[in-house]
C-alpha positions as CSV (number, residue, x, y, z in Angstrom):
1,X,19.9,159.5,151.9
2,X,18.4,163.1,151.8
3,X,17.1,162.9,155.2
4,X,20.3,161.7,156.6
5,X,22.2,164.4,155.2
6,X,19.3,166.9,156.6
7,X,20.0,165.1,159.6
8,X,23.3,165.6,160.1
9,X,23.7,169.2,159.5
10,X,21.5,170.0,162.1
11,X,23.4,168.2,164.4
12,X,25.9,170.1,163.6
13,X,24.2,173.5,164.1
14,X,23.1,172.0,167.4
15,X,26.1,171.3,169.0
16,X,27.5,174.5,167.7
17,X,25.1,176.5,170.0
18,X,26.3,175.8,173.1
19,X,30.0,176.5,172.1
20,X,28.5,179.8,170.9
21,X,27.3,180.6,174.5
22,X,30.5,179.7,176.3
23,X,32.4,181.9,173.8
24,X,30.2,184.9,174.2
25,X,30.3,184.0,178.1
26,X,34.3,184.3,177.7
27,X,34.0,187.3,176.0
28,X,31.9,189.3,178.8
29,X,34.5,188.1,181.2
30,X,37.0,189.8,179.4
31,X,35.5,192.6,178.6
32,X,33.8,192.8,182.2
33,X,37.2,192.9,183.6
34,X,39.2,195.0,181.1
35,X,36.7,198.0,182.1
36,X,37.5,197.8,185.9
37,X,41.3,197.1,185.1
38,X,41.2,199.9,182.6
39,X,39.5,202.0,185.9
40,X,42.2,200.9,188.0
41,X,44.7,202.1,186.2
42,X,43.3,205.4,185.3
43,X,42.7,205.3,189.1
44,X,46.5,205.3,190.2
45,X,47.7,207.4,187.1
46,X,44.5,210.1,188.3
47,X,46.1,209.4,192.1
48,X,49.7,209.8,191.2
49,X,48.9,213.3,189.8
50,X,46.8,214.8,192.4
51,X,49.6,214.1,194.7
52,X,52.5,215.4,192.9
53,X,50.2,218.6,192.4
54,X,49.5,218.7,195.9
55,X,53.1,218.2,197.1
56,X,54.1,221.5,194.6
57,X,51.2,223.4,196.4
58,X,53.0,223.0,200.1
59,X,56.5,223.7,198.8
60,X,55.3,226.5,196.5
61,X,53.5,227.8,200.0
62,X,56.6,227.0,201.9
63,X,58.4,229.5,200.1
64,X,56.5,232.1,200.6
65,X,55.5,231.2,204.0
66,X,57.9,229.1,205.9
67,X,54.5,228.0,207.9
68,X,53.3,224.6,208.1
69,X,49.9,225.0,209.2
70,X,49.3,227.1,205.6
71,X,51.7,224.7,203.5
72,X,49.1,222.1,204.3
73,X,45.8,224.1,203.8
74,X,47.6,224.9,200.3
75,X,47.9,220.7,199.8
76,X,44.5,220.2,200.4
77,X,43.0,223.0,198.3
78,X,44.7,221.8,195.2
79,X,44.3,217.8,196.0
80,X,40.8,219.1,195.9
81,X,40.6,220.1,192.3
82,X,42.2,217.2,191.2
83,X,39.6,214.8,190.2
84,X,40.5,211.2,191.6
85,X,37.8,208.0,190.2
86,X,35.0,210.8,189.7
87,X,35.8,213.3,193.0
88,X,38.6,215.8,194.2
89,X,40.7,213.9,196.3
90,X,40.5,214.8,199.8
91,X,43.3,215.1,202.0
92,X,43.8,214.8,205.9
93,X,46.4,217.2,207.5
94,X,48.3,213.9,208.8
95,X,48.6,213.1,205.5
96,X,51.0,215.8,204.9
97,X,54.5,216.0,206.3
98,X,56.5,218.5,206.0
99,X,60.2,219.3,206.3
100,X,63.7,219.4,204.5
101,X,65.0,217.3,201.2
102,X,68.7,215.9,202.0
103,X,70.8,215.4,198.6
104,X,72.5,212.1,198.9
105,X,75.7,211.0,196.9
106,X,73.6,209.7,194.5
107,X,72.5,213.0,193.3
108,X,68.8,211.7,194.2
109,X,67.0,214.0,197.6
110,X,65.7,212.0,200.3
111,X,62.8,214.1,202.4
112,X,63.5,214.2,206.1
113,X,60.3,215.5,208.5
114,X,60.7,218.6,210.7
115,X,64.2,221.2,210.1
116,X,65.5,224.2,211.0
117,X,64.2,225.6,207.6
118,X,61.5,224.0,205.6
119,X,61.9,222.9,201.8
120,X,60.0,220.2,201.4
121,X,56.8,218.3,201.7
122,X,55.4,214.7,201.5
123,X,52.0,214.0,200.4
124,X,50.8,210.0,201.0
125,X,47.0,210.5,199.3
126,X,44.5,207.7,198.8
127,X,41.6,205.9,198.0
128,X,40.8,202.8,200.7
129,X,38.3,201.8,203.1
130,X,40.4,204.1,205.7
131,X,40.7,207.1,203.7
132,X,38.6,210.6,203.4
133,X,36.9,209.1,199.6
134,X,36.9,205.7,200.6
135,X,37.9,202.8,198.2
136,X,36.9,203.1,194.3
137,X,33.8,200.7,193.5
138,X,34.6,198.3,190.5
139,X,31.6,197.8,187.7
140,X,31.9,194.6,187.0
141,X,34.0,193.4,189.8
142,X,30.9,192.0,192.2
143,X,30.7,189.5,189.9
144,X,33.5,187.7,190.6
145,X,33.3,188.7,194.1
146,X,35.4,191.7,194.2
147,X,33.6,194.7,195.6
148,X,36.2,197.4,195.7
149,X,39.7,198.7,194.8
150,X,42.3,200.1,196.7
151,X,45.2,202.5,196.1
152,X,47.6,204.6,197.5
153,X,50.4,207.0,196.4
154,X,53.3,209.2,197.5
155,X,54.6,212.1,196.3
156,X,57.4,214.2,197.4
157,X,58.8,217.7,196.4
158,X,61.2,219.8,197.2
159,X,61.7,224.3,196.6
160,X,64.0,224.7,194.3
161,X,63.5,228.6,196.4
162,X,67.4,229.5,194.9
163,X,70.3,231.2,195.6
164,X,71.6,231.3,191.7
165,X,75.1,232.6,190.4
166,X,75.1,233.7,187.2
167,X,79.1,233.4,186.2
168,X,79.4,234.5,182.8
169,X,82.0,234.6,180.1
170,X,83.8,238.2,179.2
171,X,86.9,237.4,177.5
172,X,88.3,238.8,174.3
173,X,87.1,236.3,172.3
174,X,83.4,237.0,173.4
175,X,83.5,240.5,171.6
176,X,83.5,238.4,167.7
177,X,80.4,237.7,165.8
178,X,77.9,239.3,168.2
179,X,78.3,237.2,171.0
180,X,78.5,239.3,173.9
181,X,75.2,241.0,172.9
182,X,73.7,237.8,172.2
183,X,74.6,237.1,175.5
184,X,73.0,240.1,177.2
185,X,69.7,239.0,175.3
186,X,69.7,235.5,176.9
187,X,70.6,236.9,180.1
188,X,67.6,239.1,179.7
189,X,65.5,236.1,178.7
190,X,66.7,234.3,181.7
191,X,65.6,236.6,184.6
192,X,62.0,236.5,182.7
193,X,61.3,233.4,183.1
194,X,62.8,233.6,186.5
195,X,60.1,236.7,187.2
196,X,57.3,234.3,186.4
197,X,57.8,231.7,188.9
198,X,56.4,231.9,192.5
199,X,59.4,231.5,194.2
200,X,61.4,234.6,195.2
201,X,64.9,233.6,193.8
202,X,67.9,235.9,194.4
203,X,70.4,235.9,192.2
204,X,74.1,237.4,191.4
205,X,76.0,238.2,189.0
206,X,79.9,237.4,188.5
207,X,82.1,237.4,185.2
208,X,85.5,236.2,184.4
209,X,88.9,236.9,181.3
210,X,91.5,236.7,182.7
211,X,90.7,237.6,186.2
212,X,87.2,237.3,188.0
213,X,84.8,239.8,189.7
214,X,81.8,240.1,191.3
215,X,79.4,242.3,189.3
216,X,76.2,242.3,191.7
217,X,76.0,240.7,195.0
218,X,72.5,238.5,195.2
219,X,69.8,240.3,194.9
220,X,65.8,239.9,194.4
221,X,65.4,243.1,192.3
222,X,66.5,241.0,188.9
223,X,66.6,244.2,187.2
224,X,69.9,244.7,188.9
225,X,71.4,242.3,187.1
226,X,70.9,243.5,183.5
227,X,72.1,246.8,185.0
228,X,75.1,245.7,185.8
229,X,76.3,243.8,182.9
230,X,75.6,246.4,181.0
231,X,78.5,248.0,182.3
232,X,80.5,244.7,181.2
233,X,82.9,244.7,178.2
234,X,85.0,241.5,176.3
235,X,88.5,241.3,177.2
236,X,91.4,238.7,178.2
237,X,91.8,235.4,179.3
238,X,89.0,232.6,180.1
239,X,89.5,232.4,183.7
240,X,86.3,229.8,184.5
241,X,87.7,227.9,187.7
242,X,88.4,231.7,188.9
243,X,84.9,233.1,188.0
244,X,83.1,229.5,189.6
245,X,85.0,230.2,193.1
246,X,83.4,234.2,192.9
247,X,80.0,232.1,192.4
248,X,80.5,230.0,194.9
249,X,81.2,233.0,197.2
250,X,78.2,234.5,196.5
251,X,75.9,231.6,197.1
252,X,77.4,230.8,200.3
253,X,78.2,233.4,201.9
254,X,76.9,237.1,200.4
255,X,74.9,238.9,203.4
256,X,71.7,237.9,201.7
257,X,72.7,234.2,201.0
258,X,69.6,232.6,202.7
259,X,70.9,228.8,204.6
260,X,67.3,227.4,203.2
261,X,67.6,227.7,199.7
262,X,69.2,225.5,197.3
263,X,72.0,226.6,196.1
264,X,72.9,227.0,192.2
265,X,76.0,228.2,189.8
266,X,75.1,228.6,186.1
267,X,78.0,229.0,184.2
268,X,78.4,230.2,180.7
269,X,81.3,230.6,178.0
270,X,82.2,230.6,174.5
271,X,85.9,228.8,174.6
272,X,88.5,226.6,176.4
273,X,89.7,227.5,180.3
274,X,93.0,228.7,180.0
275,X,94.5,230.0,183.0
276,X,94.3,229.6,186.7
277,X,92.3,227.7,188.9
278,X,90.8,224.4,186.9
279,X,87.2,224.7,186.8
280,X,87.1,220.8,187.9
281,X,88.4,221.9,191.2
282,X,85.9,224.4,192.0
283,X,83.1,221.9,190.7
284,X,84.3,219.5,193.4
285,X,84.2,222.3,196.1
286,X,80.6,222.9,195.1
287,X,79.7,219.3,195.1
288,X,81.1,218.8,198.6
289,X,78.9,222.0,199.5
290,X,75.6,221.3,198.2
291,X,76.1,223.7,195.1
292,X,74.8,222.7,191.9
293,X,76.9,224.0,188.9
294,X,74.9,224.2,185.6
295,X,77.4,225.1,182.4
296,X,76.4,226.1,178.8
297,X,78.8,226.1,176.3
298,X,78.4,229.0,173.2
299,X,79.4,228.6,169.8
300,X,82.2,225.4,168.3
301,X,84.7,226.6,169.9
302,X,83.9,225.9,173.5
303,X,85.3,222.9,175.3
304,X,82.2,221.4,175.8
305,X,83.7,217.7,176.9
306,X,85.2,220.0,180.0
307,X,82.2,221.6,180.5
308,X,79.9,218.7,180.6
309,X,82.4,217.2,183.5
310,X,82.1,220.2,185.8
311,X,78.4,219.8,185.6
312,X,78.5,216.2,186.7
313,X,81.1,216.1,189.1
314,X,78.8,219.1,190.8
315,X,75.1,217.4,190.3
316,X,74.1,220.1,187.1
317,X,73.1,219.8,183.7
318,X,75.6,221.2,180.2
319,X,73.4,222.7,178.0
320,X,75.3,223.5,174.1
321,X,74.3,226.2,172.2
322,X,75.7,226.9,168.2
323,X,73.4,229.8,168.0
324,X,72.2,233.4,168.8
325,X,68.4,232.0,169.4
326,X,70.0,228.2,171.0
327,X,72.0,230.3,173.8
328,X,68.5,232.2,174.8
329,X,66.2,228.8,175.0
330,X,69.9,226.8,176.9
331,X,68.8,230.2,179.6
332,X,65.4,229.8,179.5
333,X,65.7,225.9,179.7
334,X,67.3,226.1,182.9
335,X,65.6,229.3,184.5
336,X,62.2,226.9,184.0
337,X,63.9,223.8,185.3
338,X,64.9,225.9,188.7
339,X,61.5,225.5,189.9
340,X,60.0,223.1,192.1
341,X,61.3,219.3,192.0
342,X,59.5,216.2,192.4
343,X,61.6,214.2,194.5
344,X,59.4,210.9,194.8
């Protein structure tokens, strides 16, 4: 009876040996492939980013430049620093088109080749058997018989190089609780972040109570701007509709309003629009123009439902602030997102 028992068991051990090795087997499969589908993956994501980068070089340069042949040397120089499965991702000039972004109803931009004025580039970078780097070699994949992997990506962008209206808020009830200094403080913070980008924006300055004006026609010295407010002061009404037609003005049609530069209206105020020309209106106007209106709202007291409307009907963003230090980062926020946009 001993033996038989003996016996047994070791049959059992036996015949568990071979399920052993198909498990393990299974299990370097898996892991086999979850290495190459894990370099895949990093593959694209690595791809995807070298192209956006590359795309911001050419519009960045575009800016400055308005020349194609130096848009595209910029794309390559920075697709080259942008590691891609192991190497800098090398890019052919044909691989880089260049032109003008078109905004469509959707708010979204749509990149068009070739223009009067250049805004915009396309970058289509890869890694295939046609391509400068070739297709990325898998580690495990010639097992199974798969040798290589293939990717592609596109990435567009567009200058947000801006004509900007600053339209701020100067009634009576802007001269309680600090807020017109406060003000001047995040106007100040706003042109600073503005100095520090590598597009030359030009901006103006108009104010609104109960009438509107134009402070400073656009300008590139940014310093002008602080300079004029300064010689603001709180008074009257809340005019907004009046002080967002003297933006839009400026933007279109001041002497150094340039026709290849988006166009953008950041409006500020601390209360409720109360006479005049609904702000609404002038939003539409914009929208039908290509003008995007960006509001901020200061303090409980402003009609921040309203304000949030005009920035939709005209493509912006409404930024509320309840503080001193919340109305400086609501000016930064936005000077930082007037930069260049990813548009695919």
């Amino acid at each position: 009876m001993k033996n038989a028992l003996n016996t047994n068991a070791t049959d059992r051990r036996g015949a568990m040996l071979p399920m052993l090795a198909v498990v393990m087997i299974i299990l370097m499969i898996v892991v086999s492939l979850g290495v190459d589908i894990a370099r895949m993956h990093l593959t694209r994501s690595e791809l995807r980013t070298a192209n956006d980068a590359a795309a911001r070089a050419a519009v960045e340069s575009i800016g400055r430049s308005q020349n194609e042949t130096t848009a595209r040397n910029a794309a390559i120089a920075v697709a080259a620093r942008n590691s891609v499965a192991g190497k800098g991702l090398t890019l052919r000039s044909d691989q880089i088109k260049v032109g003008h972004a078109t905004k469509l109803s959707s708010g979204r931009y749509e990149f068009q080749e070739g223009g009067s004025y250049l805004t915009s580039a396309r970058v289509v970078g890869s890694r295939s058997s046609t391509s400068p780097d070739g297709s990325v070699g898998l580690l495990f994949g010639p097992l199974f018989g798969v040798d290589e992997f293939c990717s592609d990506s596109a990435a567009a962008a567009t200058q947000s190089q801006r004509d900007i209206a600053l339209v701020l808020d100067v009634s009576g009830s802007m001269a309680s609780e600090g807020r017109f200094e406060a003000l001047a403080d995040a106007l100040e913070s706003f042109l600073s972040v503005l100095n520090t980008t590598p597009q030359s924006e030009y901006v103006s300055l108009s104010v609104y109570e109960t009438t509107a004006r134009k402070s400073q026609v656009l300008t590139s010295n940014l310093t002008s701007i602080n300079d004029a407010f300064d010689d603001e002061a709180p008074n009257g009404a809340t005019a907004i509709g009046l002080g967002m037609s003297e933006g839009l003005n400026s933007v279109l049609y001041d002497s150094n309003a340039r026709p290849f530069a988006l166009k953008t209206i950041v409006v500020m105020t601390d209360g409720n629009h109360n006479t005049d020309i609904d702000p609404e209106t002038i939003a539409q106007q914009c929208a039908d123009k290509n003008v995007s209106v960006y509001t901020i709202t200061f303090k409980d007291g402003a009609d921040e439902a309203r304000m949030e409307q005009v920035a939709q009907i005209a493509g912006g963003l409404h930024v509320h602030a309840t503080s001193n230090a919340e109305l400086e980062e609501a000016f930064e926020s936005i000077a930082r997102q007037l930069g260049v946009m990813l548009i695919e």
